[in-house]
N, C-alpha and C positions, 0 to 999 in steps of 0.2 A: 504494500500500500504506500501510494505518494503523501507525505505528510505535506508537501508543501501545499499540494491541492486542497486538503484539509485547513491547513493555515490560511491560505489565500479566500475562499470562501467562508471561514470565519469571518477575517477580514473583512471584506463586501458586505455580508449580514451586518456586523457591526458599522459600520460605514453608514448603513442605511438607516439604519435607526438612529443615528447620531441625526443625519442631515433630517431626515422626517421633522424631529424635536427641536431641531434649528431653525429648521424653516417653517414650526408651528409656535414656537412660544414668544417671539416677534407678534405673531399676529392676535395671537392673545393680549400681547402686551396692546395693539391699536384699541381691544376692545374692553380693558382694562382702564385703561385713560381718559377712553370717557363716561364709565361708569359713578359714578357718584359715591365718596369715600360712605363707611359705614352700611351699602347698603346693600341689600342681598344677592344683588348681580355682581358688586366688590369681592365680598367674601367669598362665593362661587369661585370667581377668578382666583384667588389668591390658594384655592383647596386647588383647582387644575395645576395652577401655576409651579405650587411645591410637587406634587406628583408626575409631573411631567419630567420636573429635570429631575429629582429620588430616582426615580422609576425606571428611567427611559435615557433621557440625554447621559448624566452622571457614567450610568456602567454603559452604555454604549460609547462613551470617548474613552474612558479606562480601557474597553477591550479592541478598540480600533488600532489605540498607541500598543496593544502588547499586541497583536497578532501583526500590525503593519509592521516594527521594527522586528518581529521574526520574519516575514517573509521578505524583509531587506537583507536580512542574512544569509536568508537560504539563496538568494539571487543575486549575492554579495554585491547591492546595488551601491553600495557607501560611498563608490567614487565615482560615479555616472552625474554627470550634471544635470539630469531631470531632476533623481533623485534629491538634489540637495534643495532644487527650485522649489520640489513638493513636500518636502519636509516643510520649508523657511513656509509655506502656506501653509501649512498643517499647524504650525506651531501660532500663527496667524489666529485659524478658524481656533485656535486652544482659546487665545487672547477673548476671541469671540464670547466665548463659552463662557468665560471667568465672567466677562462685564455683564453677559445674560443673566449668569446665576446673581451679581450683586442687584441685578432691575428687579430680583424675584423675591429679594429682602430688602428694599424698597418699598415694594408693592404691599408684600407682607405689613410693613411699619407703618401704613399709608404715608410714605415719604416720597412717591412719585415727583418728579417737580417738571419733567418731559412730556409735550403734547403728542396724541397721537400721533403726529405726522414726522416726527422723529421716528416714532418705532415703526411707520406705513416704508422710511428709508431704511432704516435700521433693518428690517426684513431683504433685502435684500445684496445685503454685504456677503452671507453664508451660500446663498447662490452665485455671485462671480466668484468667490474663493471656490468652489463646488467644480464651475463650470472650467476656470483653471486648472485644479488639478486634477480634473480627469482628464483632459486634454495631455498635460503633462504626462500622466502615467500610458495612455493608451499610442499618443504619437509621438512620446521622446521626442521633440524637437533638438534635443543636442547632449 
């Protein structure tokens, strides 16, 4: 049995659900922002909001970084110049993710201070990082 194959399809599972929760807790946050503090569509948000990343984005970015930097071993990509372009993005979409989770104990403290229209752009930073590095990984440009 190919373990990389195994690896490499972890990978992508993981990958998928990272971007799914990336490209979904943005748009919670539009409808979050304008929901009115204290009130029962607030609270709603703020119960999706922690569950989404607990649940869902959290262990899908932990198991993207362990299966991706295994199946950079096994294809000892460490000196390929895609490689390094999609890590520096990878490490990027991390940044992503950190700033996400602090909008989510924010929201939790009702200390939101950004209009919807921040998070309407904010939504889609996680897609050109996305649409980069796939690019990257599938056409190695260099």
């Amino acid at each position: 049995m190919d373990v990389f194959l195994w690896v490499k399809s972890l990978h992508v599972i993981s990958v998928i659900a990272w971007m799914a929760g990336m490209l979904y807790l943005p748009r919670l946050f539009v409808y979050h922002a304008e929901a009115e503090i204290g009130s029962d569509k607030s609270e709603t948000f703020k119960v999706m909001e922690r569950r989404l990343l607990k649940a869902i984005i959290n262990p899908a970015m932990t198991t993207t970084w362990i299966f991706g930097l295994w199946a950079a071993y096994e294809l000892s990509a460490w000196t390929d110049g895609w490689f390094h372009a999609k890590l520096l993005l990878v490490i990027i979409m991390s940044g992503v993710h950190g700033y996400l989770s602090s909008c989510v104990k924010k929201f939790a403290n009702d200390e939101n201070t950004k209009p919807a229209r921040f998070y309407r752009i904010l939504n889609e930073v996680p897609t050109v990082l996305m649409i980069a590095i796939v690019i990257l990984v599938i056409v190695k440009p260099f």
